[in-house]
VEXLO-833587 format. One record per residue (C-alpha): residue number from 1; residue in three letters; x negated, y, z. Coordinates in Angstrom, 1 decimal, padded with zeros to 4 digits, m for minus. Layout:
BEGIN
<nr: NUM, rest: ALA, x: X, y: Y, z: Z>
...
This chain:
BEGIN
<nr: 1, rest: UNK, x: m001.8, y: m059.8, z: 032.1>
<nr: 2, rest: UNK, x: m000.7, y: m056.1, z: 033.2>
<nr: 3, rest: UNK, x: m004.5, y: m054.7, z: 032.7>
<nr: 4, rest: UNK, x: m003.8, y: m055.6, z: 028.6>
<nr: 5, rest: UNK, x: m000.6, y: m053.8, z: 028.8>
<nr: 6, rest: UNK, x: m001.8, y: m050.8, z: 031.0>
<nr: 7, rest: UNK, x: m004.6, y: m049.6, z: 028.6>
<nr: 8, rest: UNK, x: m005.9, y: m046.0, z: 029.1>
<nr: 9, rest: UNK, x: m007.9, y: m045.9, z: 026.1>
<nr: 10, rest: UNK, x: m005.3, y: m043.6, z: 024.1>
<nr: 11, rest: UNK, x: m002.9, y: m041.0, z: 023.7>
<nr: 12, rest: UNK, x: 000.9, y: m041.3, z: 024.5>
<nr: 13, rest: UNK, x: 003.1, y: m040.6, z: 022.0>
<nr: 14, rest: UNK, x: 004.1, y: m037.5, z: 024.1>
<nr: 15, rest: UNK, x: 000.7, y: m036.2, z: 023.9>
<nr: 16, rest: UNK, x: 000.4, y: m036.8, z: 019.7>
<nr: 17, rest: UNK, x: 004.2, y: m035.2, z: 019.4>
<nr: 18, rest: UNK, x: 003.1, y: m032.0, z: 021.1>
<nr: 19, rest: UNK, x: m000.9, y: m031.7, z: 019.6>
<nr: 20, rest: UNK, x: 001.3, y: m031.8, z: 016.3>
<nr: 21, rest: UNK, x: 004.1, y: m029.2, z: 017.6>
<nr: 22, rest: UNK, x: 000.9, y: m026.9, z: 018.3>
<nr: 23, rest: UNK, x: m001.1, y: m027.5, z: 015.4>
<nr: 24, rest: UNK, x: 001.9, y: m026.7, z: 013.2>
<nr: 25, rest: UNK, x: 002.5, y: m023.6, z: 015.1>
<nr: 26, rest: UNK, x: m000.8, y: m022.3, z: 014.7>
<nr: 27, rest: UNK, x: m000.6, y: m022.8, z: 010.8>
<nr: 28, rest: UNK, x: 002.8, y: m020.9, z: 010.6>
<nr: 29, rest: UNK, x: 001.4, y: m018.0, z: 012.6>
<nr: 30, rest: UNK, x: m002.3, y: m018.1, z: 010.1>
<nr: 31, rest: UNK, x: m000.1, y: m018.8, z: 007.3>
<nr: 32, rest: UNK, x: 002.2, y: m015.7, z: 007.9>
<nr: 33, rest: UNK, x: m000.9, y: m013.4, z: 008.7>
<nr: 34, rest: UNK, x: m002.6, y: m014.3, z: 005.6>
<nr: 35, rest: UNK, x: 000.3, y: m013.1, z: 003.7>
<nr: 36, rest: UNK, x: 000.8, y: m010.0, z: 005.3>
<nr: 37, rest: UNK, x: m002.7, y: m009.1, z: 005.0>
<nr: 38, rest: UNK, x: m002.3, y: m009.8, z: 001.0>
<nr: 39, rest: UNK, x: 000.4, y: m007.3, z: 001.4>
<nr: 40, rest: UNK, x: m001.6, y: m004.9, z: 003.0>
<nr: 41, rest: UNK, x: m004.2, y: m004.8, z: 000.1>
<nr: 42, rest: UNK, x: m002.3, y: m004.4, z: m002.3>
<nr: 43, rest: UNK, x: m000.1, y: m001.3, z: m001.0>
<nr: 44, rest: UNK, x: m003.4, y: 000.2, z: m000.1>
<nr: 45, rest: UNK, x: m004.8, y: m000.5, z: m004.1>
<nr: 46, rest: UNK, x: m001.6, y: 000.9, z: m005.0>
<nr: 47, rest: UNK, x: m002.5, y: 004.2, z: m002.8>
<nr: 48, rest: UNK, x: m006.3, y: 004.0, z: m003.7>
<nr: 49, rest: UNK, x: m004.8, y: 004.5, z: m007.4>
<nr: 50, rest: UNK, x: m002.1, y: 007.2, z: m007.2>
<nr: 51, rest: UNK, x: m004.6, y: 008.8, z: m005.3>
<nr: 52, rest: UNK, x: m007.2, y: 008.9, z: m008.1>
<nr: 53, rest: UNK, x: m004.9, y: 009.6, z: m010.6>
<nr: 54, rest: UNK, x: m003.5, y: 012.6, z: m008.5>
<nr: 55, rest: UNK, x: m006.9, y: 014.1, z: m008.5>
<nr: 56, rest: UNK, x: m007.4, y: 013.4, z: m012.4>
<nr: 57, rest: UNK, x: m004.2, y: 015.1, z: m012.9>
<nr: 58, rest: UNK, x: m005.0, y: 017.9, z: m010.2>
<nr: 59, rest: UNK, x: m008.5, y: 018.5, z: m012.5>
<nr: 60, rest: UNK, x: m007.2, y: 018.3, z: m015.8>
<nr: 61, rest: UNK, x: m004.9, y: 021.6, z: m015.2>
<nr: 62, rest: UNK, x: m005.4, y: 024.7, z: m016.9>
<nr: 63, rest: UNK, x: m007.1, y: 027.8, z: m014.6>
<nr: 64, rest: UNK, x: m004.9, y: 030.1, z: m015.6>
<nr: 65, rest: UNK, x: m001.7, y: 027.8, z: m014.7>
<nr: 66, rest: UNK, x: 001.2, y: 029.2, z: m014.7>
<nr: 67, rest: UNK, x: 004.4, y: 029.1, z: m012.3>
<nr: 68, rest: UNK, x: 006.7, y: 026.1, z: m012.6>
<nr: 69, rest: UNK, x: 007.0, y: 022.5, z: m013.0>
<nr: 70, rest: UNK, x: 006.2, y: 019.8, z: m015.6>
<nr: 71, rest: UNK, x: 006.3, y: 016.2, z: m015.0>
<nr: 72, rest: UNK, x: 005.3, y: 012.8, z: m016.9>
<nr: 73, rest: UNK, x: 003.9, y: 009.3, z: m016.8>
<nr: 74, rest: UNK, x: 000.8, y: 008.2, z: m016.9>
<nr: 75, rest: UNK, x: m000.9, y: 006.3, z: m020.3>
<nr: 76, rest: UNK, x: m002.2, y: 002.8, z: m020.0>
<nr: 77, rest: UNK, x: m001.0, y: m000.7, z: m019.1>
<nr: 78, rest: UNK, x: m002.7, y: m000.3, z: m016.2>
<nr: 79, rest: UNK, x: m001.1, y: 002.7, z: m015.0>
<nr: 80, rest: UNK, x: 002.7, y: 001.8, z: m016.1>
<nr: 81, rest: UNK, x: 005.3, y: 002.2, z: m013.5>
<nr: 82, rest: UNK, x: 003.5, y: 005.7, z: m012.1>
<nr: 83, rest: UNK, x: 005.4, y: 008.8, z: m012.6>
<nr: 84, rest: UNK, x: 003.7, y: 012.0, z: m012.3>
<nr: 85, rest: UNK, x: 005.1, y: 015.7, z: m011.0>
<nr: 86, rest: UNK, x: 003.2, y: 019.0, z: m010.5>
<nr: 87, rest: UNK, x: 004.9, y: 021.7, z: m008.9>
<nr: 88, rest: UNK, x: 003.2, y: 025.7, z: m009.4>
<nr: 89, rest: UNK, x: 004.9, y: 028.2, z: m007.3>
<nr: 90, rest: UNK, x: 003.4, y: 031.3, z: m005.5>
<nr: 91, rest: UNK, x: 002.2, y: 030.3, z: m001.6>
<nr: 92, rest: UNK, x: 004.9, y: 030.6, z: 001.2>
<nr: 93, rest: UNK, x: 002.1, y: 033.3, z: 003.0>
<nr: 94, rest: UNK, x: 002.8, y: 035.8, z: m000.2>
<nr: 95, rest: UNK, x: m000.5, y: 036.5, z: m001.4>
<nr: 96, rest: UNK, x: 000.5, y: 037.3, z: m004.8>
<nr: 97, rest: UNK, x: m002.9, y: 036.5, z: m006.6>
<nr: 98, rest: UNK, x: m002.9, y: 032.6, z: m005.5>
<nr: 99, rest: UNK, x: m001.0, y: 029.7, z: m006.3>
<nr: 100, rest: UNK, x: 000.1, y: 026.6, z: m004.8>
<nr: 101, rest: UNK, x: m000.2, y: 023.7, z: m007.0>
<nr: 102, rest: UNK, x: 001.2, y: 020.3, z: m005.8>
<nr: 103, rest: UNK, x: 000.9, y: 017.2, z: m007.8>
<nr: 104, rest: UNK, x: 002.7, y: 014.4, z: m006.6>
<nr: 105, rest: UNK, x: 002.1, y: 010.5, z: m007.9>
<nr: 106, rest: UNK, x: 005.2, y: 008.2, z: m007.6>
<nr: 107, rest: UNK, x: 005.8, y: 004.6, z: m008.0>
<nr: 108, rest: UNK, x: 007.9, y: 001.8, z: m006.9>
<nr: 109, rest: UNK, x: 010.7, y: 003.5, z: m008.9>
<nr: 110, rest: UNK, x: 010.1, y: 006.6, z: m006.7>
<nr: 111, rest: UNK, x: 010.2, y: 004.7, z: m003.8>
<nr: 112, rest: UNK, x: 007.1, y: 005.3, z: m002.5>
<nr: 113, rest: UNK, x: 003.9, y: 008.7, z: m003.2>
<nr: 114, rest: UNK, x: 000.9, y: 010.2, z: m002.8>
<nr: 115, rest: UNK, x: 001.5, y: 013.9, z: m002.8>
<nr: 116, rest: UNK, x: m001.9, y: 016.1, z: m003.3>
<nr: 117, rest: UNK, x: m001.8, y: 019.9, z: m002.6>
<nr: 118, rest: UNK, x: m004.7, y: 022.8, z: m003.8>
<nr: 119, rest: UNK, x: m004.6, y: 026.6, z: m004.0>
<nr: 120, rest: UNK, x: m005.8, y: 028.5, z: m007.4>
């Protein structure tokens, strides 16, 4: 009569209640990771475009630009929420013939920027 009521052929209770404790812990810690790594992509799509449209910006200036600053947003549904700035003004070295020409792309309500810098 104890052999039927000494049976090794499962698992104890304790042994189910911490497979579970585990297994849930291990799909927090993938669930948390997949949603940092959606983050990730999309604040480096977000920099991929500022980016671009820093350099369309950057190419679409005048050659013979002159010193000062003009700013703007950028046209499109896709690009709503971007801010444009480009700042002219003579290089800190003195040369008198070049130019420093910044363009800087903000969004995030200016939180956040890609900031691009060329000499003319």
């Amino acid at each position: 009569m104890k052999d039927i009521l000494r049976s090794d052929n499962g698992f104890t209770l304790l042994e189910v209640m911490i497979a579970f404790a585990i297994l849930s812990l291990s799909l927090i810690v993938l669930l948390s990771l997949r949603n940092s790594s959606i983050r990730v992509v999309e604040h480096s799509d977000r920099i991929t475009t500022a980016t671009l449209l820093a350099k369309a910006k950057m190419e679409e200036m005048p050659r013979s630009v002159q010193v000062g600053e003009s700013e703007g947003e950028f046209e499109g549904e896709a690009y709503k929420g971007y801010k444009w700035k480009r700042i002219v003004s003579p290089p800190p070295f003195g040369f008198a013939f070049i130019k420093e020409v910044v363009v800087v792309v903000t969004w995030d309500e200016g939180r956040r920027e890609v900031r691009l810098v060329a000499y003319e």
